[in-house]
CHARMM internal coordinates of N, CA and C (Angstrom, degrees):
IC EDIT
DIST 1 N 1 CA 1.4440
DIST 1 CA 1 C 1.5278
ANGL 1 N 1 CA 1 C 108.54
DIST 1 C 2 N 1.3742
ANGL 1 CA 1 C 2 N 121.03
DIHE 1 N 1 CA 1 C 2 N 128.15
DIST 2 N 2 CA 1.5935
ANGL 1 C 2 N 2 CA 107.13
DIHE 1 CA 1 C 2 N 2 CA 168.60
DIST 2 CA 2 C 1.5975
ANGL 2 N 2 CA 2 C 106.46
DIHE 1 C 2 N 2 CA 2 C -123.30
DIST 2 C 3 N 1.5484
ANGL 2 CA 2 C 3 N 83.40
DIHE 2 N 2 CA 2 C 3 N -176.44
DIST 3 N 3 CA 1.5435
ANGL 2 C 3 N 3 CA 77.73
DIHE 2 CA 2 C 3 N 3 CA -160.87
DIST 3 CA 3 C 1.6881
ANGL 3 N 3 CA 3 C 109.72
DIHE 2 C 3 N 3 CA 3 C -114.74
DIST 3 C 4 N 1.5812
ANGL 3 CA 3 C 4 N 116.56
DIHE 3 N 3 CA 3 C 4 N 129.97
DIST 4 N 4 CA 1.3059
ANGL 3 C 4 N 4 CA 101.19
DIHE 3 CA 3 C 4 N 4 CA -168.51
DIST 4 CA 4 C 1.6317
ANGL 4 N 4 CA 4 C 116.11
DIHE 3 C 4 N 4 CA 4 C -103.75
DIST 4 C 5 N 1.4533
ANGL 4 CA 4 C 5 N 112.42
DIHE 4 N 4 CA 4 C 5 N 124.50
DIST 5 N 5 CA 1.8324
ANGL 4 C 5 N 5 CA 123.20
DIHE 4 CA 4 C 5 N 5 CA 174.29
DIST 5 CA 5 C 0.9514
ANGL 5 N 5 CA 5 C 106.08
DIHE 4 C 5 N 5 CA 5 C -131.36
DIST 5 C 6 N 1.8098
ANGL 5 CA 5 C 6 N 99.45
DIHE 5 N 5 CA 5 C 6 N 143.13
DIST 6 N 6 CA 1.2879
ANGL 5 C 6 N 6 CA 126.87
DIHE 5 CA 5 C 6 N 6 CA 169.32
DIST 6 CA 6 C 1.6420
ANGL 6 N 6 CA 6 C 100.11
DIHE 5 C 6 N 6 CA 6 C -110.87
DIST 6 C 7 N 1.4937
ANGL 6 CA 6 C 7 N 98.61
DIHE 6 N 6 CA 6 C 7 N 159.35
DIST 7 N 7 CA 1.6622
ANGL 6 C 7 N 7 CA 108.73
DIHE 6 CA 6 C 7 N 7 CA 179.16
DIST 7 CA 7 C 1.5247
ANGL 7 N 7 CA 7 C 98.02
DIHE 6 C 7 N 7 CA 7 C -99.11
DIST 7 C 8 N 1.0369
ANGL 7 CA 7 C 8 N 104.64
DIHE 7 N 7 CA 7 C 8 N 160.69
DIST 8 N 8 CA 1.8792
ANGL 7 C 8 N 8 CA 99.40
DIHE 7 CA 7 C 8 N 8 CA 170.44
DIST 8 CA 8 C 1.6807
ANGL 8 N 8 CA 8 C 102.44
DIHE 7 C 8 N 8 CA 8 C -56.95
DIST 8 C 9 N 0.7133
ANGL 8 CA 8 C 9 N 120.40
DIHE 8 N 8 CA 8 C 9 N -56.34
DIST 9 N 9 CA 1.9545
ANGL 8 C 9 N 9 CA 131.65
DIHE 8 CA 8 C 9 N 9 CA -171.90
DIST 9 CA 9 C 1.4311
ANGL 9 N 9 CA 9 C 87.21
DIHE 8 C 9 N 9 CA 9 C -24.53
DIST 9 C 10 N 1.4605
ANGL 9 CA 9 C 10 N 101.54
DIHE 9 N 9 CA 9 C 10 N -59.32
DIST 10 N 10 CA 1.6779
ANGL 9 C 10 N 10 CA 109.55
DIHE 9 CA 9 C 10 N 10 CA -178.54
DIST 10 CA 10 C 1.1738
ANGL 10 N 10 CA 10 C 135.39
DIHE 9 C 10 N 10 CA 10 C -25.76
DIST 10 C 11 N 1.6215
ANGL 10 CA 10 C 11 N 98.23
DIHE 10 N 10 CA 10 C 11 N -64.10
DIST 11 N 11 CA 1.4970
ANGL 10 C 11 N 11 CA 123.72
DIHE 10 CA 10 C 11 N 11 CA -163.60
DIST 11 CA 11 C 1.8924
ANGL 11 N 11 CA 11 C 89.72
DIHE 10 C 11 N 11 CA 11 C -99.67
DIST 11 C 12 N 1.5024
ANGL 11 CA 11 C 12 N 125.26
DIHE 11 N 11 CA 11 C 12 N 22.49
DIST 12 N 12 CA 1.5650
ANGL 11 C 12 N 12 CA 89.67
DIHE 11 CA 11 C 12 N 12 CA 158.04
DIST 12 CA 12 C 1.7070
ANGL 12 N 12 CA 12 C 104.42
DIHE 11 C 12 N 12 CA 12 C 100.24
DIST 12 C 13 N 1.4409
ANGL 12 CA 12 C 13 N 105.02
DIHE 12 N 12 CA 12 C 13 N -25.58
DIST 13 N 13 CA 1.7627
ANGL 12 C 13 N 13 CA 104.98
DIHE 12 CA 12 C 13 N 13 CA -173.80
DIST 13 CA 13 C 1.6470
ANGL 13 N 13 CA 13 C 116.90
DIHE 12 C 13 N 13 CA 13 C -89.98
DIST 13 C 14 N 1.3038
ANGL 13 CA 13 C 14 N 101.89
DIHE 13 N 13 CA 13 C 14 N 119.93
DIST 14 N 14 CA 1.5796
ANGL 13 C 14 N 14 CA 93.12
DIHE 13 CA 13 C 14 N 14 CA 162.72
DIST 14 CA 14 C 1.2751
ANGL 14 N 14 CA 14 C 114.84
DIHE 13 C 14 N 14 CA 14 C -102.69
DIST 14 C 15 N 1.6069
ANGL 14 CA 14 C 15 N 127.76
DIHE 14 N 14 CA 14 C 15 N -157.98
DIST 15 N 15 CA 1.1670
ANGL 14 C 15 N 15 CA 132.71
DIHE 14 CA 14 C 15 N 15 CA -165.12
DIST 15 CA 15 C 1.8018
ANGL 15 N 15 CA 15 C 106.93
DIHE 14 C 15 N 15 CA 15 C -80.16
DIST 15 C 16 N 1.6086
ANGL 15 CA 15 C 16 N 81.80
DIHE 15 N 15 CA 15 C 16 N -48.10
DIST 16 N 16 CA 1.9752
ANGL 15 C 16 N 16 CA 95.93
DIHE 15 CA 15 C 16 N 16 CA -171.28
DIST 16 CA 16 C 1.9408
ANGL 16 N 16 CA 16 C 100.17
DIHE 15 C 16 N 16 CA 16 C -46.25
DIST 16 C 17 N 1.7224
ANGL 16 CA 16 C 17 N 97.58
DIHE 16 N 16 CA 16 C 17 N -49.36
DIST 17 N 17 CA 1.4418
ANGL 16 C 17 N 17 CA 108.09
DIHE 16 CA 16 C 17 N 17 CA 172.22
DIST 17 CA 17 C 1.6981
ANGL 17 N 17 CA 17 C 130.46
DIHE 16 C 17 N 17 CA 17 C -28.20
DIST 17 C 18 N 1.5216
ANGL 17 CA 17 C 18 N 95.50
DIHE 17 N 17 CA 17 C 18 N -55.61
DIST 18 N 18 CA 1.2478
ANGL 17 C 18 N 18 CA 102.79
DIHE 17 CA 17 C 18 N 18 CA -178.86
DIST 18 CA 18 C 1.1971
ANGL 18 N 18 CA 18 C 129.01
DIHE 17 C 18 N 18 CA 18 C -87.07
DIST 18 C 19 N 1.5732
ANGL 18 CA 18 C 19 N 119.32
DIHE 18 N 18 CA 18 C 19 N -28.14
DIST 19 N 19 CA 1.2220
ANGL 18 C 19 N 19 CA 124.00
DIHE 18 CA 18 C 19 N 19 CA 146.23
DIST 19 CA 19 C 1.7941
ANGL 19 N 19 CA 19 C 108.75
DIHE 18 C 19 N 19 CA 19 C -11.24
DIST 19 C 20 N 2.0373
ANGL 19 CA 19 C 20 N 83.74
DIHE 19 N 19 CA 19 C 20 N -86.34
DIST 20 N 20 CA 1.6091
ANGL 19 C 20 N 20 CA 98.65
DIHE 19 CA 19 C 20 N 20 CA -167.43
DIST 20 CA 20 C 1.3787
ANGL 20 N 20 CA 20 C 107.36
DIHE 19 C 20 N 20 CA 20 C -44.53
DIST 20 C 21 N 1.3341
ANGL 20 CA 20 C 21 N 151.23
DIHE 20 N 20 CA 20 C 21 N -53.78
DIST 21 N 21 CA 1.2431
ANGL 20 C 21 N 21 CA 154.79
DIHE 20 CA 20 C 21 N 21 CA 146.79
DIST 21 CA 21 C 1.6795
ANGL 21 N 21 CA 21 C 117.00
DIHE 20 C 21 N 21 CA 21 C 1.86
DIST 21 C 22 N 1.3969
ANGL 21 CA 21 C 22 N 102.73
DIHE 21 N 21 CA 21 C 22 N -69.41
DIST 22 N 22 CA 1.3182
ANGL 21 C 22 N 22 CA 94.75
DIHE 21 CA 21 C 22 N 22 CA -166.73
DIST 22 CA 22 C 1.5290
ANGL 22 N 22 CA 22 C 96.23
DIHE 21 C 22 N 22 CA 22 C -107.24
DIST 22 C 23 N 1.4500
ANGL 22 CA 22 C 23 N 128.62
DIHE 22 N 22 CA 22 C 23 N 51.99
DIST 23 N 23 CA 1.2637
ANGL 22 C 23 N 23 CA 141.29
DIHE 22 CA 22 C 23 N 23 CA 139.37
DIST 23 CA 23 C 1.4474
ANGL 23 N 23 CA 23 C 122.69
DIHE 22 C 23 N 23 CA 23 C -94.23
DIST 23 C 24 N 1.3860
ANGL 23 CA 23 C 24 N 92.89
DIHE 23 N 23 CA 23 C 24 N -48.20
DIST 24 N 24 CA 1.8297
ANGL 23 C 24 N 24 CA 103.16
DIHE 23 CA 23 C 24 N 24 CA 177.00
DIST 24 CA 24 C 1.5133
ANGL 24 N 24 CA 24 C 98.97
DIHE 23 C 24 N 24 CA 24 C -68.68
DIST 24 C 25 N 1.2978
ANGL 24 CA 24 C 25 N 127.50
DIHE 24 N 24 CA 24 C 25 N -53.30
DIST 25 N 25 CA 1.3474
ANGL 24 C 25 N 25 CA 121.86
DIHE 24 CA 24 C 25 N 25 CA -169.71
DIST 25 CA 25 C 1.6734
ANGL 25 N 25 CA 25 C 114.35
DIHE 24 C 25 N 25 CA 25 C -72.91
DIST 25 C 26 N 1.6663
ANGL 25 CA 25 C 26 N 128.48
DIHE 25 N 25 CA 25 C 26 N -1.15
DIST 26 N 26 CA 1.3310
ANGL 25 C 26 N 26 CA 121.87
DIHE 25 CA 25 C 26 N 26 CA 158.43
DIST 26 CA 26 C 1.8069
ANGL 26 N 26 CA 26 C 90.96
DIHE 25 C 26 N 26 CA 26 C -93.18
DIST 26 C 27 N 0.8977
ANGL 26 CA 26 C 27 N 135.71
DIHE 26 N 26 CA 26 C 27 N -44.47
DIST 27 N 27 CA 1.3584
ANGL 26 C 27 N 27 CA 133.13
DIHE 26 CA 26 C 27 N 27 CA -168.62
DIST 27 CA 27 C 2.2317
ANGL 27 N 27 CA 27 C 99.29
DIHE 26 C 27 N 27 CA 27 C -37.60
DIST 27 C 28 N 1.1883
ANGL 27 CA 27 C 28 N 90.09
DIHE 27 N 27 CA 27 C 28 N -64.55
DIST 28 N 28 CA 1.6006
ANGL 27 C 28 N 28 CA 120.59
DIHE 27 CA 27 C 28 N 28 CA -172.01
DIST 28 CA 28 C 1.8504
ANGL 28 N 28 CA 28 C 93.31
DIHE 27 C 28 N 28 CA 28 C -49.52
DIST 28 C 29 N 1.2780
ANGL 28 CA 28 C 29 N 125.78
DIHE 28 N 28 CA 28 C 29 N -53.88
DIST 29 N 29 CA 1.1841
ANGL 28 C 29 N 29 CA 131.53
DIHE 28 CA 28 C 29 N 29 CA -158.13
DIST 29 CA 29 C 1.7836
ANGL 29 N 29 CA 29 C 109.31
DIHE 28 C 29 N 29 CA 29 C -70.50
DIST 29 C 30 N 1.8270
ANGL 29 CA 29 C 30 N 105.85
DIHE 29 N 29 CA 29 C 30 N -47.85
DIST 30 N 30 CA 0.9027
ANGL 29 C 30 N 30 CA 110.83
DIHE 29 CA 29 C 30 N 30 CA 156.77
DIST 30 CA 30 C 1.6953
ANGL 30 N 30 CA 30 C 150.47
DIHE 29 C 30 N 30 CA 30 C -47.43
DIST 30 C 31 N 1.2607
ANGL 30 CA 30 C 31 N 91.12
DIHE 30 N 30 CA 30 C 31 N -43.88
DIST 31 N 31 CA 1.7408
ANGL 30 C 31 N 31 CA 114.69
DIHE 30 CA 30 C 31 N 31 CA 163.82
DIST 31 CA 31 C 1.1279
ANGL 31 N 31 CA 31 C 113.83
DIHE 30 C 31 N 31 CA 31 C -48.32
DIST 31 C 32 N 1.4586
ANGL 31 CA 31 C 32 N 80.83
DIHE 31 N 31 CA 31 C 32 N -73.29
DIST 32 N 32 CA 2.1473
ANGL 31 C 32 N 32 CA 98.36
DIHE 31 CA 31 C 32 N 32 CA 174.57
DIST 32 CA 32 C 1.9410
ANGL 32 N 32 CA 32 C 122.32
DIHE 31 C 32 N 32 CA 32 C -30.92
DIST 32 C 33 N 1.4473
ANGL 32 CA 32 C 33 N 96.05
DIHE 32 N 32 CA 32 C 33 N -46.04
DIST 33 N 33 CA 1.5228
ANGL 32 C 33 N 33 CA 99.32
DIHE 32 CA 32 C 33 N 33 CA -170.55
DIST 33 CA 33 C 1.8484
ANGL 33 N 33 CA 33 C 95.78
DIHE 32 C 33 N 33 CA 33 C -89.37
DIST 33 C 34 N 1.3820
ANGL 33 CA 33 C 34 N 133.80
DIHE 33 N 33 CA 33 C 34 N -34.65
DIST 34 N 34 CA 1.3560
ANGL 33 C 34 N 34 CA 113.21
DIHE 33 CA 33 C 34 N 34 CA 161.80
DIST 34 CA 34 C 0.9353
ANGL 34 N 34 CA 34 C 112.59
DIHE 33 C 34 N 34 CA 34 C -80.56
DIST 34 C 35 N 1.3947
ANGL 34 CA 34 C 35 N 164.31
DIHE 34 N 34 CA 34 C 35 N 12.17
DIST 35 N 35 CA 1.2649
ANGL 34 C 35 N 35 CA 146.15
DIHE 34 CA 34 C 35 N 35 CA 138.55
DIST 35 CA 35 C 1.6802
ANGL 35 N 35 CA 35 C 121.29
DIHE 34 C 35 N 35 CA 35 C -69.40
DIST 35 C 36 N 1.4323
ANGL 35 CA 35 C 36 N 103.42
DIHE 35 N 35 CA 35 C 36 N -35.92
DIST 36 N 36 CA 1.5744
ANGL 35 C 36 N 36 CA 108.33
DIHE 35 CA 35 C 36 N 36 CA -159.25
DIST 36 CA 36 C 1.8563
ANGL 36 N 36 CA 36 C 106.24
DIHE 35 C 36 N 36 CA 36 C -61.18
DIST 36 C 37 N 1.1137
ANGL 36 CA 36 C 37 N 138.72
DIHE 36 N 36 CA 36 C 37 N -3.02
DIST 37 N 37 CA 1.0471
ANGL 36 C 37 N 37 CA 126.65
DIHE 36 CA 36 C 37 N 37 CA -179.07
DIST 37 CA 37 C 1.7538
ANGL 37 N 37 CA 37 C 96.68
DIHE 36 C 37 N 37 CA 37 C -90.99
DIST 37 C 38 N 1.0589
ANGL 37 CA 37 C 38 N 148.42
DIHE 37 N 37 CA 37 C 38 N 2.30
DIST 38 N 38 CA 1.1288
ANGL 37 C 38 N 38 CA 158.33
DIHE 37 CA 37 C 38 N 38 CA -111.43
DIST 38 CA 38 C 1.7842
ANGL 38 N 38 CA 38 C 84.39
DIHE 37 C 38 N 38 CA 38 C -141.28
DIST 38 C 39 N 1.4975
ANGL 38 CA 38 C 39 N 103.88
DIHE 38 N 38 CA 38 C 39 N -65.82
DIST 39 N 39 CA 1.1471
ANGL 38 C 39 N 39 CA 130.14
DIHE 38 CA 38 C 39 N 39 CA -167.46
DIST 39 CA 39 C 1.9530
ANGL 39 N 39 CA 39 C 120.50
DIHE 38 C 39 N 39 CA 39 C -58.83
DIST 39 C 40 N 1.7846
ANGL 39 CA 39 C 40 N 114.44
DIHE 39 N 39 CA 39 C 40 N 29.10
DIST 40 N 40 CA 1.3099
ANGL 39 C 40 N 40 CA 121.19
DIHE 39 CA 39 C 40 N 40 CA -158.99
DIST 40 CA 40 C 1.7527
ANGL 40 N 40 CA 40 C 97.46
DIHE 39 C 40 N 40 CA 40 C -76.95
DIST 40 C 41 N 1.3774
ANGL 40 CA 40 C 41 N 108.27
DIHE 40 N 40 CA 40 C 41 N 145.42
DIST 41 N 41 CA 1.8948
ANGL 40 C 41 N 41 CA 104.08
DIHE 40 CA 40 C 41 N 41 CA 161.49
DIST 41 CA 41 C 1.2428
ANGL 41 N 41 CA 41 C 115.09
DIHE 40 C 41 N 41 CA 41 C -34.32
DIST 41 C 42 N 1.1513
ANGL 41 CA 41 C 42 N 117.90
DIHE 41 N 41 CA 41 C 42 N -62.26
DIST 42 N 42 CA 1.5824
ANGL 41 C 42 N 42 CA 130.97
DIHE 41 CA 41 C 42 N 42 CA -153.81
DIST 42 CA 42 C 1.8888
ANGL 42 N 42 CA 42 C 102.40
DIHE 41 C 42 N 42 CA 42 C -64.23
DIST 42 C 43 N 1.4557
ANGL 42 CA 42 C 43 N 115.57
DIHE 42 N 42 CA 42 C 43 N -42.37
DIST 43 N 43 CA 1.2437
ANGL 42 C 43 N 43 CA 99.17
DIHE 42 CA 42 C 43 N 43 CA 160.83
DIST 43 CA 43 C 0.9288
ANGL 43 N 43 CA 43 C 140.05
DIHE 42 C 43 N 43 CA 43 C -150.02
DIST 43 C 44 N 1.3620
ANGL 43 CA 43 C 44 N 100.69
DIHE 43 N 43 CA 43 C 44 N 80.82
DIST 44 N 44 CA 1.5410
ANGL 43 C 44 N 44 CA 135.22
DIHE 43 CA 43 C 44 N 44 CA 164.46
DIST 44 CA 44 C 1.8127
ANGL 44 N 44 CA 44 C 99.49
DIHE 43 C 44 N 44 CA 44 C -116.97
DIST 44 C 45 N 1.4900
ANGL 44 CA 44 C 45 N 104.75
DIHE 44 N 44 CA 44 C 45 N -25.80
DIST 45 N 45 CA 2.1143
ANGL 44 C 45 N 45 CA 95.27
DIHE 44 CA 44 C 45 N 45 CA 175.62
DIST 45 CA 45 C 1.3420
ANGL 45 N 45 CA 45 C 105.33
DIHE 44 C 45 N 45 CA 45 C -83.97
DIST 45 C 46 N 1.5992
ANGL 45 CA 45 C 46 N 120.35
DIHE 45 N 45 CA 45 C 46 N -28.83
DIST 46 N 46 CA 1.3360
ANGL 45 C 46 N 46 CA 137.07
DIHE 45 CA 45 C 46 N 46 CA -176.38
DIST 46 CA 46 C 1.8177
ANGL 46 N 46 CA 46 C 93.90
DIHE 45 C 46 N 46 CA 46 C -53.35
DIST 46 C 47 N 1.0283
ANGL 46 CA 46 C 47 N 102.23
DIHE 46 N 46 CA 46 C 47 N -56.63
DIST 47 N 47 CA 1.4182
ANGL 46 C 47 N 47 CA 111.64
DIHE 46 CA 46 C 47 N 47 CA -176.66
DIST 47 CA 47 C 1.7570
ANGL 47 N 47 CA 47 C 132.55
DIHE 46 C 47 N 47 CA 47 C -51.31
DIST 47 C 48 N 1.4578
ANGL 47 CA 47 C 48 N 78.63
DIHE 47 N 47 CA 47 C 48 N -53.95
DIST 48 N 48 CA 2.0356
ANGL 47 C 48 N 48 CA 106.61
DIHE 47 CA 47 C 48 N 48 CA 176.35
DIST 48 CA 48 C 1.3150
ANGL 48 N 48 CA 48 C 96.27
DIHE 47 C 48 N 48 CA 48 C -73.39
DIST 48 C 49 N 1.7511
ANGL 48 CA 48 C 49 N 139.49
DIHE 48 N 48 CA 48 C 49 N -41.94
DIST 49 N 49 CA 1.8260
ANGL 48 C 49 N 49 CA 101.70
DIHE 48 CA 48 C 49 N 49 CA -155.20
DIST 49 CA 49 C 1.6888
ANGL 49 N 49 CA 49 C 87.47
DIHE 48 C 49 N 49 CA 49 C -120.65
DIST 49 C 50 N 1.0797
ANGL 49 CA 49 C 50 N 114.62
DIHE 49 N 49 CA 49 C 50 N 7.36
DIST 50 N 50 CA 1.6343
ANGL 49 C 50 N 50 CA 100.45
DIHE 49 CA 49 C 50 N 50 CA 174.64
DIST 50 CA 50 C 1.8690
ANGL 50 N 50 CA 50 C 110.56
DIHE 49 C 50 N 50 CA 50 C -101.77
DIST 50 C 51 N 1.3415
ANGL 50 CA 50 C 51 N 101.26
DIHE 50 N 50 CA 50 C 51 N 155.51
DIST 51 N 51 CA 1.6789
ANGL 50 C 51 N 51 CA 115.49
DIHE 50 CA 50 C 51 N 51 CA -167.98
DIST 51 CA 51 C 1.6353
ANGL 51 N 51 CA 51 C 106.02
DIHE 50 C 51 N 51 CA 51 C -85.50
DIST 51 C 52 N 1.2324
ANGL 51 CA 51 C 52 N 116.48
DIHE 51 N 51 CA 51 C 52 N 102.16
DIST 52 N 52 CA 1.5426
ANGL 51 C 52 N 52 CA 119.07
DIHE 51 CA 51 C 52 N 52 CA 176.21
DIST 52 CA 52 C 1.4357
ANGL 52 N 52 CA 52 C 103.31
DIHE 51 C 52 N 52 CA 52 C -31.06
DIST 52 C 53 N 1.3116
ANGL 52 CA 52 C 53 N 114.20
DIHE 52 N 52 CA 52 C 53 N 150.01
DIST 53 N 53 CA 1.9010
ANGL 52 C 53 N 53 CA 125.05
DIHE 52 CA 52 C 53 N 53 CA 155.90
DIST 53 CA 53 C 1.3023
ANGL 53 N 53 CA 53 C 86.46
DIHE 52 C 53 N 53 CA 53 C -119.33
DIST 53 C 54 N 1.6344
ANGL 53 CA 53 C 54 N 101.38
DIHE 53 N 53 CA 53 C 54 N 147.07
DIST 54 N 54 CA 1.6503
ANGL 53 C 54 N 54 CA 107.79
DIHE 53 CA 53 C 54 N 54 CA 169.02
DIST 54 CA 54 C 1.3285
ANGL 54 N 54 CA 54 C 80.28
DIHE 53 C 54 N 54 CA 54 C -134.99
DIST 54 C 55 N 1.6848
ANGL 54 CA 54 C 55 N 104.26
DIHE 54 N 54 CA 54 C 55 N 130.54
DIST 55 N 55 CA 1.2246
ANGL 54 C 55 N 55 CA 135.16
DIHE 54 CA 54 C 55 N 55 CA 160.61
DIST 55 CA 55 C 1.5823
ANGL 55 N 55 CA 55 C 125.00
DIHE 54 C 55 N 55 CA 55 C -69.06
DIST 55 C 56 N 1.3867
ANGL 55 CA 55 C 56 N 120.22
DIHE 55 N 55 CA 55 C 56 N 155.23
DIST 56 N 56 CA 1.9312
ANGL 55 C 56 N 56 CA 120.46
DIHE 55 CA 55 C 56 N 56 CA -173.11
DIST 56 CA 56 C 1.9743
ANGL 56 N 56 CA 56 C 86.63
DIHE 55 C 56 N 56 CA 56 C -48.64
DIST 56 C 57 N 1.4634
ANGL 56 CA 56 C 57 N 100.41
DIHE 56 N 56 CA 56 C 57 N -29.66
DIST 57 N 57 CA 2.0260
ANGL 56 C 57 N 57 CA 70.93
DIHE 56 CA 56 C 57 N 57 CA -155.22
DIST 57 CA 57 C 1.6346
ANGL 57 N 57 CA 57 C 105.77
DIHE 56 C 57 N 57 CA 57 C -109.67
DIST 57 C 58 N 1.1204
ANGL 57 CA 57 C 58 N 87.48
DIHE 57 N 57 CA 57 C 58 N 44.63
DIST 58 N 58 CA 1.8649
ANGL 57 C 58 N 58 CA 113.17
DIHE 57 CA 57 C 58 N 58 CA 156.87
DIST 58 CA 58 C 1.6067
ANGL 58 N 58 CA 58 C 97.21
DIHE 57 C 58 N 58 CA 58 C 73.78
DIST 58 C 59 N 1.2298
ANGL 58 CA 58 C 59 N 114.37
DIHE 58 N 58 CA 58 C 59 N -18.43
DIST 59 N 59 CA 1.8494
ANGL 58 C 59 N 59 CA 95.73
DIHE 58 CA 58 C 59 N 59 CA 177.74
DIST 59 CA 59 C 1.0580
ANGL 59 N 59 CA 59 C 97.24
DIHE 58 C 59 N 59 CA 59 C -75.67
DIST 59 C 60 N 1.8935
ANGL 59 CA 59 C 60 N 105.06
DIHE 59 N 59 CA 59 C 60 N 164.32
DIST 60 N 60 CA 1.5409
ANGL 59 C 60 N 60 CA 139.31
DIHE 59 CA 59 C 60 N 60 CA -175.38
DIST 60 CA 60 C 1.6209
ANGL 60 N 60 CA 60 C 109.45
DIHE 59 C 60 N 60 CA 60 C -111.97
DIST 60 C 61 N 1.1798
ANGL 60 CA 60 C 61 N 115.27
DIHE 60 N 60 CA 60 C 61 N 132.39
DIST 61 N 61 CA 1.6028
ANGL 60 C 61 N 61 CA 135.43
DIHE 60 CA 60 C 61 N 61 CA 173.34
DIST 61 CA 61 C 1.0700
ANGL 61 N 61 CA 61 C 106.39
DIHE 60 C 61 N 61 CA 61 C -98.88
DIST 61 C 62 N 1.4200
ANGL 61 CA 61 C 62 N 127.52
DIHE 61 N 61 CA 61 C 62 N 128.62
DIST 62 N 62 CA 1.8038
ANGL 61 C 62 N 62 CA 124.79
DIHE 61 CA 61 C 62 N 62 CA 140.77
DIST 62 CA 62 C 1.1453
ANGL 62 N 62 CA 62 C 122.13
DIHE 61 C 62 N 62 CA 62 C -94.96
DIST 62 C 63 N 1.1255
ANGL 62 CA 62 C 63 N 119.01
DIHE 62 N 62 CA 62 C 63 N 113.49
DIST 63 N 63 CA 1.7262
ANGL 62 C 63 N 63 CA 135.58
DIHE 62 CA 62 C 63 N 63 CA -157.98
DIST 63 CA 63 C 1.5230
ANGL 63 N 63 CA 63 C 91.65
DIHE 62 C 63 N 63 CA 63 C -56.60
DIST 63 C 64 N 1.4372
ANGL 63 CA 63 C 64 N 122.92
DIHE 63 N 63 CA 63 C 64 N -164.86
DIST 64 N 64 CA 1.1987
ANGL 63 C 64 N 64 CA 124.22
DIHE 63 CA 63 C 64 N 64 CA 168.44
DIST 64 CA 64 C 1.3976
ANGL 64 N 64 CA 64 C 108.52
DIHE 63 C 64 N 64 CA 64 C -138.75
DIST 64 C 65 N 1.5446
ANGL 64 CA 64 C 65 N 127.29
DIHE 64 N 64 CA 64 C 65 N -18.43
DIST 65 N 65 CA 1.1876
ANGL 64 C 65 N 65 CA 143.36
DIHE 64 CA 64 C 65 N 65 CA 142.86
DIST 65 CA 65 C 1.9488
ANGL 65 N 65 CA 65 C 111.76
DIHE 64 C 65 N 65 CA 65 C -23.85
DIST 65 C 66 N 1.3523
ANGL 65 CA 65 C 66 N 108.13
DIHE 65 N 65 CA 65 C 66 N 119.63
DIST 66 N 66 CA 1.0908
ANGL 65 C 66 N 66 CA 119.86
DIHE 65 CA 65 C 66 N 66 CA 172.42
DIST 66 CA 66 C 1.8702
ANGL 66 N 66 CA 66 C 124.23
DIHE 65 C 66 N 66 CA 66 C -69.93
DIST 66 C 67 N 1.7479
ANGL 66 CA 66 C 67 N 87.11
DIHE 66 N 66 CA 66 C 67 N -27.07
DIST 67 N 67 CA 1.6386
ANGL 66 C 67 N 67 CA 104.32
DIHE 66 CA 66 C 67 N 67 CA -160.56
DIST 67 CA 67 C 1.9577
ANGL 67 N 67 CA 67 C 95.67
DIHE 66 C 67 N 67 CA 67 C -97.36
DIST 67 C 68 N 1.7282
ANGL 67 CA 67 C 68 N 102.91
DIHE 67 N 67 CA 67 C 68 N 98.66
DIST 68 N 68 CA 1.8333
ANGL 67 C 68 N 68 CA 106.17
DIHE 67 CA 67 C 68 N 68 CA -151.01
DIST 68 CA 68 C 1.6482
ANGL 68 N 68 CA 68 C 71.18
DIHE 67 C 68 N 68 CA 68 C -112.28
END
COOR INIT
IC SEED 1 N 1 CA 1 C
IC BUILD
């Protein structure tokens, strides 16, 4: 069995690279964990099958009424 490695040099990566890399990917990680409570079933369908109302002062309602 052998064993197969590449160096970054290899695969294309430099330093500046990886930096940017594992900036976007803590950026992404962070988001993720303050948003995800955000992210419940109940409303995200609330969201998808009900018909926005936009009110005179520009905010949006999702009714809770099925009958749109």
């Amino acid at each position: 069995m052998y064993l197969f490695l590449l160096s970054f040099s290899e695969m294309g990566l430099s330093l500046p690279i990886l930096i940017v890399l594992v900036l976007f990917g803590g950026f992404f990680l962070v988001s993720f964990f303050i948003t995800s409570p955000n992210m419940d079933t109940k409303g995200l369908l609330r969201v998808l099958y009900s018909k926005p109302v936009r009110k005179a002062d520009g905010s949006v309602e999702y009714p809770e009424s099925r009958n749109n």
